[in-house]
C-alpha positions as CSV (number, residue, x, y, z in Angstrom):
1,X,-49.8,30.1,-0.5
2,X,-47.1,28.0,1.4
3,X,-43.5,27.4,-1.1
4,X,-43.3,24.1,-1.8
5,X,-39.5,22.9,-0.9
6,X,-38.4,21.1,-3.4
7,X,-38.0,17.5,-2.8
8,X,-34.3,15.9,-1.5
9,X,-32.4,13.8,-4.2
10,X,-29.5,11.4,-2.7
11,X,-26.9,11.2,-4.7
12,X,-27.3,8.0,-6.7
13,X,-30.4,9.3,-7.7
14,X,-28.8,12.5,-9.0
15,X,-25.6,10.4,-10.7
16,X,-28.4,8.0,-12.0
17,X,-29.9,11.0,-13.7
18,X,-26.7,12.4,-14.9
19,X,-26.6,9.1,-16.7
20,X,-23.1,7.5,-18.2
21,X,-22.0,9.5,-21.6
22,X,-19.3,11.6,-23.0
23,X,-17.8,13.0,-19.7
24,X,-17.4,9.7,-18.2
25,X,-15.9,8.1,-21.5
26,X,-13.6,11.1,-21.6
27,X,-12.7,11.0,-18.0
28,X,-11.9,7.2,-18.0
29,X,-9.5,7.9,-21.1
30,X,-7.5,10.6,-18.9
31,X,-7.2,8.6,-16.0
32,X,-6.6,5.3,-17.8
33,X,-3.5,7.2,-19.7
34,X,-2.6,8.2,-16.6
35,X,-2.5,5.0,-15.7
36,X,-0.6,3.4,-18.7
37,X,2.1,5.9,-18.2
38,X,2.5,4.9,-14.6
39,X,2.3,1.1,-15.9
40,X,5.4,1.9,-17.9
41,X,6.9,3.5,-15.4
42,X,6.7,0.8,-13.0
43,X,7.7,-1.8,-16.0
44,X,10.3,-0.2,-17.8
45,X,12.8,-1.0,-14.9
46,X,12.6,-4.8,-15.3
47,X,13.1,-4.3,-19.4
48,X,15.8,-1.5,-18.3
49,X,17.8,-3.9,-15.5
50,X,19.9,-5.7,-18.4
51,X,21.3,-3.7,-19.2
52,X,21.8,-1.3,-16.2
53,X,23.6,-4.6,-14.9
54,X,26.0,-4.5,-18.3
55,X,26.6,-0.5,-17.9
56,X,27.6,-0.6,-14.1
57,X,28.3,-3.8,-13.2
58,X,25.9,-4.6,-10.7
59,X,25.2,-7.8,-9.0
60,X,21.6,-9.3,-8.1
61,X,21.2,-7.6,-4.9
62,X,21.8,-4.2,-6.0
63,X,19.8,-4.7,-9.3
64,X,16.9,-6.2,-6.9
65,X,16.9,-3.1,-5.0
66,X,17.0,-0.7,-8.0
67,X,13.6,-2.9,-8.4
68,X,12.8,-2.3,-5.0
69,X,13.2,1.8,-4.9
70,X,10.1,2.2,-6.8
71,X,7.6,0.3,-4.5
72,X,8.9,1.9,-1.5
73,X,8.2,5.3,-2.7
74,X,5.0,3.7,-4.3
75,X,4.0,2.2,-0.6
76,X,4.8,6.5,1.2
77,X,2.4,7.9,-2.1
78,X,-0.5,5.5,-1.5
79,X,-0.5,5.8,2.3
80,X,0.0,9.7,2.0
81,X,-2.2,10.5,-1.2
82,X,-4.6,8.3,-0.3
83,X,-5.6,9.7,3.4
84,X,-4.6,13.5,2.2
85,X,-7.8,12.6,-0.9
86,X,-9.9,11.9,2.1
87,X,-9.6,15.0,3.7
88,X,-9.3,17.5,0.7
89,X,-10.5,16.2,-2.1
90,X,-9.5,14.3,-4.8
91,X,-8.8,16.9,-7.7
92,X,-5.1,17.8,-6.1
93,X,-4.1,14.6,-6.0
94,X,-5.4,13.6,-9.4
95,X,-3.0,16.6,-10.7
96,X,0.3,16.3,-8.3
97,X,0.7,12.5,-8.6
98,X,1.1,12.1,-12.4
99,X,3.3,15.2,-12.4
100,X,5.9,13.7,-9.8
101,X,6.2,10.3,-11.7
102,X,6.5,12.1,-15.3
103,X,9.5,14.4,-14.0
104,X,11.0,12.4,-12.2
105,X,10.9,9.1,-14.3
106,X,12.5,11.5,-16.6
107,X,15.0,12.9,-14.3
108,X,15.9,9.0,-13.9
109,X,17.2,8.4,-17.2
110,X,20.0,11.4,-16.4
111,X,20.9,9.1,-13.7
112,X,25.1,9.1,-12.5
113,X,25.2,5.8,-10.7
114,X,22.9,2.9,-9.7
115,X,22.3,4.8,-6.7
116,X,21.4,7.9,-7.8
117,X,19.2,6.1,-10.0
118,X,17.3,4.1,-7.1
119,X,16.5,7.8,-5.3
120,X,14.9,8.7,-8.2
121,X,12.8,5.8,-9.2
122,X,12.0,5.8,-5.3
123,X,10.4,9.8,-6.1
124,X,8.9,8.7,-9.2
125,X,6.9,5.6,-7.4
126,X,5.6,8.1,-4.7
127,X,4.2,9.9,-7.3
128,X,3.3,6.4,-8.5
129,X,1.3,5.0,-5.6
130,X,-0.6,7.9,-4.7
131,X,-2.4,7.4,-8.5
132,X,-3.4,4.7,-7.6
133,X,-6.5,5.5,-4.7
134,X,-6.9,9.1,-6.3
135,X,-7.9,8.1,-9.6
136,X,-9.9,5.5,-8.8
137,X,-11.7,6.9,-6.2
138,X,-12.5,10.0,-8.6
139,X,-13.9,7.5,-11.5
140,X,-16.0,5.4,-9.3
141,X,-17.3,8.3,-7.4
142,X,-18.8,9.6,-11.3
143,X,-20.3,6.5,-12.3
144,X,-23.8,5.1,-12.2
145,X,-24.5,2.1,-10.2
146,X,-24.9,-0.9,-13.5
147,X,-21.9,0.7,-15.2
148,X,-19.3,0.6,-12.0
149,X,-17.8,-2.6,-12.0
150,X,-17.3,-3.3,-15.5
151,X,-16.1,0.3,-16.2
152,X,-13.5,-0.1,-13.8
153,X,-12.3,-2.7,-14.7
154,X,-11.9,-1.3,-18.3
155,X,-9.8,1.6,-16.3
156,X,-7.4,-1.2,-15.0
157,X,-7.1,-2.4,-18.3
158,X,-5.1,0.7,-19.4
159,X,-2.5,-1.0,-17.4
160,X,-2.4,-3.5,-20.2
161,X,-1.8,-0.7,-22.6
162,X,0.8,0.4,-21.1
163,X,2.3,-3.1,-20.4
164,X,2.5,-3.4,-23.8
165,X,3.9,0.3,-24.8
166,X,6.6,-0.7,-22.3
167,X,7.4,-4.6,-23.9
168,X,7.2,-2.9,-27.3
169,X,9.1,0.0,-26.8
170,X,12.1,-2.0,-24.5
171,X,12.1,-4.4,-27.7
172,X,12.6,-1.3,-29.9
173,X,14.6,0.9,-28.3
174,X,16.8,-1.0,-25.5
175,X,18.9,-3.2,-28.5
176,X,19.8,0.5,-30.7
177,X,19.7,3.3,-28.2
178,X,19.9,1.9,-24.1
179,X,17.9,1.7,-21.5
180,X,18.1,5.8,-20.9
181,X,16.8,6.6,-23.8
182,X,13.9,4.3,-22.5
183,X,13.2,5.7,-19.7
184,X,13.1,9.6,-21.1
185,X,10.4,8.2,-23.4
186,X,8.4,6.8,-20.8
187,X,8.3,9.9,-19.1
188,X,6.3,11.7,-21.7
189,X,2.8,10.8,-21.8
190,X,2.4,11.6,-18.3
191,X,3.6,15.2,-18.8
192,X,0.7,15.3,-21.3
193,X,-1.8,13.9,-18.7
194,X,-1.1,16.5,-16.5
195,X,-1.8,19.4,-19.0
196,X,-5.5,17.8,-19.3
197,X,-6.3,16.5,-15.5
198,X,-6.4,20.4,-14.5
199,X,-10.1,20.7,-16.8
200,X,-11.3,17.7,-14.6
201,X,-13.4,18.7,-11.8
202,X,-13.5,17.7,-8.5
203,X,-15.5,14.7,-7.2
204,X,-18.9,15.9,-6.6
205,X,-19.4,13.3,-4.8
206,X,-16.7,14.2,-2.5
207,X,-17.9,17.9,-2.4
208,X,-21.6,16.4,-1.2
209,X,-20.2,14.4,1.8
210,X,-18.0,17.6,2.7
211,X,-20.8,19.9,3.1
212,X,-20.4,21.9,-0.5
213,X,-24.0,21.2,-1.8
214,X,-24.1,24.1,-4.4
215,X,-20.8,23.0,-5.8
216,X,-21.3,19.9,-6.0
217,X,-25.0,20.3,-8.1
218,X,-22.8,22.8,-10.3
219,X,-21.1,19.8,-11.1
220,X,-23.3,17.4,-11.5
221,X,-25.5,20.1,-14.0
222,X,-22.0,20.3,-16.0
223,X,-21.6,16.9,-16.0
224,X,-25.2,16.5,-17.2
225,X,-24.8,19.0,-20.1
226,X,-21.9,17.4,-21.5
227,X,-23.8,14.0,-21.5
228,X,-26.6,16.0,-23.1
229,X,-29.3,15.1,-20.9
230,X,-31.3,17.6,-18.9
231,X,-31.1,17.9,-14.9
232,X,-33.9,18.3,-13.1
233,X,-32.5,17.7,-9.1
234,X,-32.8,21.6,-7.3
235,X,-31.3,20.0,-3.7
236,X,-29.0,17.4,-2.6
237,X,-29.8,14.9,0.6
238,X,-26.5,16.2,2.6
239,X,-25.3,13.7,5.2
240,X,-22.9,15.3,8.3
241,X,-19.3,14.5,7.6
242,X,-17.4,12.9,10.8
243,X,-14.2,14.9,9.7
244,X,-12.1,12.7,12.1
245,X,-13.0,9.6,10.5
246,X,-10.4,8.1,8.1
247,X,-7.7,5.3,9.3
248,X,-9.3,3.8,12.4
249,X,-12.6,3.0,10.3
250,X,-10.7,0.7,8.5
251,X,-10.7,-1.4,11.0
252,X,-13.6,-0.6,12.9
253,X,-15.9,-3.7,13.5
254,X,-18.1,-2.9,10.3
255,X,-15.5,-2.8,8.2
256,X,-12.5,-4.8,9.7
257,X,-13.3,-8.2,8.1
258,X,-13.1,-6.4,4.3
259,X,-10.3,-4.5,5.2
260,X,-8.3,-7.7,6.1
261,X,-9.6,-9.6,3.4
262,X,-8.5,-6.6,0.9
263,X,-5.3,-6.2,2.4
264,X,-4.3,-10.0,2.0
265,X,-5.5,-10.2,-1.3
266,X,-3.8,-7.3,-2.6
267,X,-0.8,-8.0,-0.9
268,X,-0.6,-11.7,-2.6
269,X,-1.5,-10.9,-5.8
270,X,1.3,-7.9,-5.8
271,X,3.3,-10.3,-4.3
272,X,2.7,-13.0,-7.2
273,X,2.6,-10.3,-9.9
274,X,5.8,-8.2,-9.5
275,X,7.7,-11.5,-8.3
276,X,7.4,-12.8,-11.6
277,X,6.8,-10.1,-13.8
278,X,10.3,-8.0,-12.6
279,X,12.4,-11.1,-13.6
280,X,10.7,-12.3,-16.4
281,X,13.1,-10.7,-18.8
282,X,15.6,-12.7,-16.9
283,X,13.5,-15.9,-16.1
284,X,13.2,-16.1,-20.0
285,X,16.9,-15.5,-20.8
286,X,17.7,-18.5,-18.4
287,X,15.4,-20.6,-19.7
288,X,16.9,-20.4,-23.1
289,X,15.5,-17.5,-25.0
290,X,17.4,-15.4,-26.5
291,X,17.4,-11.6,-25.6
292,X,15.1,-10.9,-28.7
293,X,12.7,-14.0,-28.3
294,X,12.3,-13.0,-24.2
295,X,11.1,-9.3,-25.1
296,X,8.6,-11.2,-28.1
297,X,7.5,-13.5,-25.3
298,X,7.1,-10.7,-22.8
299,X,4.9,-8.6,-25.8
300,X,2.9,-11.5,-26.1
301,X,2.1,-12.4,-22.4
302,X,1.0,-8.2,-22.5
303,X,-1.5,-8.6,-25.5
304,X,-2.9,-11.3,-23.6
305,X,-3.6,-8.9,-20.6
306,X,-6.8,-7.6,-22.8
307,X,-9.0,-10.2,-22.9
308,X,-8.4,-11.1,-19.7
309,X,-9.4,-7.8,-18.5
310,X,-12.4,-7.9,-21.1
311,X,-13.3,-11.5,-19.6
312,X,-13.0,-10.1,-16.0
313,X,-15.4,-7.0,-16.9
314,X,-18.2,-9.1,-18.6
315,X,-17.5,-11.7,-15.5
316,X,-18.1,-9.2,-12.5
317,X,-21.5,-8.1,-13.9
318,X,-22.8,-11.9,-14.5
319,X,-21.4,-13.8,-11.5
320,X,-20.2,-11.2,-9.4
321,X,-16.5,-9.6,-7.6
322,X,-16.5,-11.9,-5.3
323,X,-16.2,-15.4,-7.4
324,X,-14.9,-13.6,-10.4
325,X,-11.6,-12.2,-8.4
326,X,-11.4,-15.7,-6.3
327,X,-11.0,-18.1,-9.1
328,X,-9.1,-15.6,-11.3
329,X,-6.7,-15.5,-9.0
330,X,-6.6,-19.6,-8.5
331,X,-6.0,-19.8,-11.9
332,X,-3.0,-17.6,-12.2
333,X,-1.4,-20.0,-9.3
334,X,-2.2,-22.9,-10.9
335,X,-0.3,-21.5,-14.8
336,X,2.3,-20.0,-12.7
337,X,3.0,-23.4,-11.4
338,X,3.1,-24.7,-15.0
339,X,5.3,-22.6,-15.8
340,X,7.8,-23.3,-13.5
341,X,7.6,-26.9,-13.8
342,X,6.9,-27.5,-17.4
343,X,10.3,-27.7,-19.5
344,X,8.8,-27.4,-23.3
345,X,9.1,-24.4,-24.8
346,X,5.4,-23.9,-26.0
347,X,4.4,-25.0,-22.6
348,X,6.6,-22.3,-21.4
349,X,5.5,-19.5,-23.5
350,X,1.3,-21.1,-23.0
351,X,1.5,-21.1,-19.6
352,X,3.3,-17.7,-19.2
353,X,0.3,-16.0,-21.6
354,X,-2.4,-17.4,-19.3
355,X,-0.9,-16.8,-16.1
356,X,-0.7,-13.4,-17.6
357,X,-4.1,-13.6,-18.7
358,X,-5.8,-14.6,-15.7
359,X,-3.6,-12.5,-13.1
360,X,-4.3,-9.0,-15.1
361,X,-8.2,-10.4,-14.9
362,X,-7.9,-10.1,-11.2
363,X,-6.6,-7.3,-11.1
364,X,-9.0,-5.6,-12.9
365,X,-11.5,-7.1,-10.6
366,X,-9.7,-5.5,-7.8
367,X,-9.3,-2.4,-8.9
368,X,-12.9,-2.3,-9.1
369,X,-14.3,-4.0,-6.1
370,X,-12.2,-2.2,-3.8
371,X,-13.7,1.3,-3.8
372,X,-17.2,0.0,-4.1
373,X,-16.8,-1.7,-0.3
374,X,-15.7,1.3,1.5
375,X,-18.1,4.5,1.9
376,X,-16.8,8.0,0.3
377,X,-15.4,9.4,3.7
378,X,-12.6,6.8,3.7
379,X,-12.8,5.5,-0.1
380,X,-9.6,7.0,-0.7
381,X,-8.3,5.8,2.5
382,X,-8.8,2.5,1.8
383,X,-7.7,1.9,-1.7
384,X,-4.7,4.0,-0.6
385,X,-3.9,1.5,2.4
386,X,-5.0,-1.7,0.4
387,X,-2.8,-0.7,-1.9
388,X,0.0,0.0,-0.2
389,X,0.0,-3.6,0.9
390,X,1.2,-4.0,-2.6
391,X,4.1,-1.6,-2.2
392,X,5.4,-3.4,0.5
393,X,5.1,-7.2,-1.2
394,X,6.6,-4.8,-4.4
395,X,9.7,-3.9,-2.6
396,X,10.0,-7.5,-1.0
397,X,9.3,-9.2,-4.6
398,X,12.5,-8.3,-6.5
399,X,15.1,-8.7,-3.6
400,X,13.1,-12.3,-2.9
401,X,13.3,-13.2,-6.8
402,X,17.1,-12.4,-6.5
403,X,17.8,-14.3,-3.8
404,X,15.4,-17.3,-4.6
405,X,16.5,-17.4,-8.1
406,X,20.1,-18.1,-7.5
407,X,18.8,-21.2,-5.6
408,X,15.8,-22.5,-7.6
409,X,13.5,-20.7,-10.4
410,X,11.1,-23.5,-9.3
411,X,11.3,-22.8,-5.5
412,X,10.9,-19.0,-6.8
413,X,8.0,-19.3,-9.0
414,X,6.3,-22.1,-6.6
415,X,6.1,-19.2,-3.8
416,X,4.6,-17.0,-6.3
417,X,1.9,-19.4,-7.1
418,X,1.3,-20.3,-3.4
419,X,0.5,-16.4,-2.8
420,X,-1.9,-16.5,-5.7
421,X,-3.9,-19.4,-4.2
422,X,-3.6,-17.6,-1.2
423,X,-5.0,-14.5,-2.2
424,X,-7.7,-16.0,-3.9
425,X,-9.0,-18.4,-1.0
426,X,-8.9,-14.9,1.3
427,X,-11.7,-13.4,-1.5
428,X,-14.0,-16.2,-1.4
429,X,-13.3,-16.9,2.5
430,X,-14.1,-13.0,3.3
431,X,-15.6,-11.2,1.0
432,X,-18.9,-9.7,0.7
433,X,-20.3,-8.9,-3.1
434,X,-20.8,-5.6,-3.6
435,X,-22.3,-6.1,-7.5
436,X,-25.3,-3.7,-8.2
437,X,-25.5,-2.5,-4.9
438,X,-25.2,1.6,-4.4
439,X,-22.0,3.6,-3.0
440,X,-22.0,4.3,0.4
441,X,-21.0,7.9,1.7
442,X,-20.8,7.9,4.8
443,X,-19.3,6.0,8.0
């Protein structure tokens, strides 16, 4: 009697049986503290700058590029991190970058000058940026089709978290102990992280597209326990790998209209984002808050990050990435222009908490439709290169503030809100929606 083979699964049919449950819940909680710590990382320099200024004496432009130093490295660890994830695998990655930025954003508080102190916040964002594609890419690549997008999104919303951690802890710790004893704290939730990432395993996903079908059904049958469901798939549909694919596909004719639509939009939006957000401190001060008022303002403006991830998740599943990200992203132009214009101080503080609140929405949104338009071989790839589109608007966002806001806060805040516009017209001009449709693996 002939064997009967047993029959080829693809691999959304094998994820789909795997089902979303405790490992995926679990996982999103690593990466997303993960990602809080590198939220505070990134944050606690603007809270931090004060009184780094007061303590050495510094003027705008070499406060802006203390501000700066961080997004350059962050713009070398998406680039590098992301292409390297493409080639061999994602687990290293997920490990190496939160170590980097927990050391070294330690290392920083110990700093001698405002120069040393740049090097090392420079280190700590190339451990930074290469988070970014890794962890995303590693989540996504674990979840069922009608749970990506919002699930996602409620990864980017650990950003919030740790948005807040940073307001609250600047507010508590900045006025009795200084701004090292700040960034020491900071430092230590990501030493934590790194402790758990190593029981992660790697993308199975990423194991199946490199030719590793045992290990990647090992995997998926772990994956499957700890969900408590039972696996039936005995073979995975294997596709050949082109090894040499990575960068140029990016702009290869199939996907070279989403990879400049993604690259603009991030770009803006990072642009909009870290042009206010590094000087709000300072925006507030000059606006007349006082010191303690701006950090209660800044703590608000944070807690109002939540819903609008919340809104963004229920949003992407209903009307789709596409229009969701577009108008979010409208919207934070049009509050950022309030702010700037309006001179009442509730109007101030409103507008600030839903420019806040739409802004973090479209990130979210981001974060999540990214990955989902590029197949596995390059996934990595491309959220590392759309990303570092943000690096480079990061590093120009705080010199630009400085020298824009010693002319005009409204000329200053004015760009900002022209780049969210901007950003937001690219999505709805470009885009192609990607909800409920499967992962692509394959070039």
């Amino acid at each position: 009697m002939a064997e009967i083979t047993p029959r080829e699964w693809t691999f959304d049919e094998a994820i789909q049986q795997v089902g979303f449950g405790r490992f995926q819940r679990k996982l999103m909680i690593i990466c997303g503290v993960g990602w809080a710590a590198d939220a505070m990382e990134v944050l606690l320099i603007s809270f931090a700058l004060p009184a780094v200024i007061s303590e050495w004496g510094l003027n705008k432009g070499q406060a802006g590029f203390i501000g700066t130093a961080i997004f350059l490295g962050m713009l070398v660890g998406a680039w590098f991190w992301g292409t390297i994830s493409d080639y061999i695998g994602r687990k290293t990655g997920f490990q190496a970058t939160v170590l980097i930025d927990s050391v070294f954003g330690f290392l920083s508080a110990l700093s001698p000058s405002y120069l040393w102190l740049a090097l090392l916040r420079g280190i700590t964002g190339f451990g930074v940026g290469g988070t970014l594609p890794v962890d995303y890419s590693i989540f996504a690549e674990y979840l069922p089709t009608e749970k990506r997008g919002r699930y996602l999104v409620y990864l980017e919303s650990f950003w919030a978290l740790g948005t807040i951690a940073a307001a609250g802890l600047a507010w508590l710790v900045v006025p009795r102990f200084g701004w090292r004893v700040l960034l020491a704290i900071s430092a230590l939730p990501g030493l934590i992280v790194y402790f758990i990432r190593r029981y992660v395993p790697e993308s199975p996903r990423y194991l199946l597209v490199d030719g590793r079908e045992a290990e990647a059904l090992a995997v998926l049958r772990q994956v499957a326990a700890e969900n408590g469901v039972e696996f039936s798939v005995e073979r995975l549909r294997v596709e050949e790998r082109k090894r040499k694919v990575t960068i140029s596909a990016l702009l290869a004719p199939r996907f070279a209209r989403t990879t400049v639509m993604f690259w603009i939009t991030w770009f803006c939006i990072s642009l909009g984002y870290y042009g206010v957000f590094t000087w709000l401190p300072s925006i507030f001060v000059g606006r007349g808050f006082t010191f303690l008022k701006t950090y209660q303002n800044v703590f608000l403006m944070a807690l109002a990050q939540l819903p609008g991830y919340f809104s963004a998740a229920y949003l992407v599943e209903r009307v789709g990435r596409k229009a969701t990200l577009g108008v979010y992203l409208i919207l934070s132009g049009l509050f950022t222009y309030l702010f700037a214009v309006t001179g009442e101080l509730s109007l101030i503080v409103a507008s600030a908490v839903l420019m806040s609140f739409f802004c973090l929405g479209a990130w979210g949104v981001v974060y999540a439709y990214t990955p989902e338009s590029y197949p596995t071989e390059i996934r990595s790839t491309g959220m590392g290169w759309a990303s570092g589109m943000t690096r480079i608007a990061g590093a120009i966002a705080p010199t630009l503030g400085a020298c824009l806001l010693s002319v005009s806060l409204v000329a200053a805040l004015n760009l900002y809100a022209v780049a969210f516009v901007v950003g937001g017209l690219a999505v709805l001009a470009l885009g192609t929606e990607t909800r409920g449709k499967p992962l692509l693996d394959t070039v």
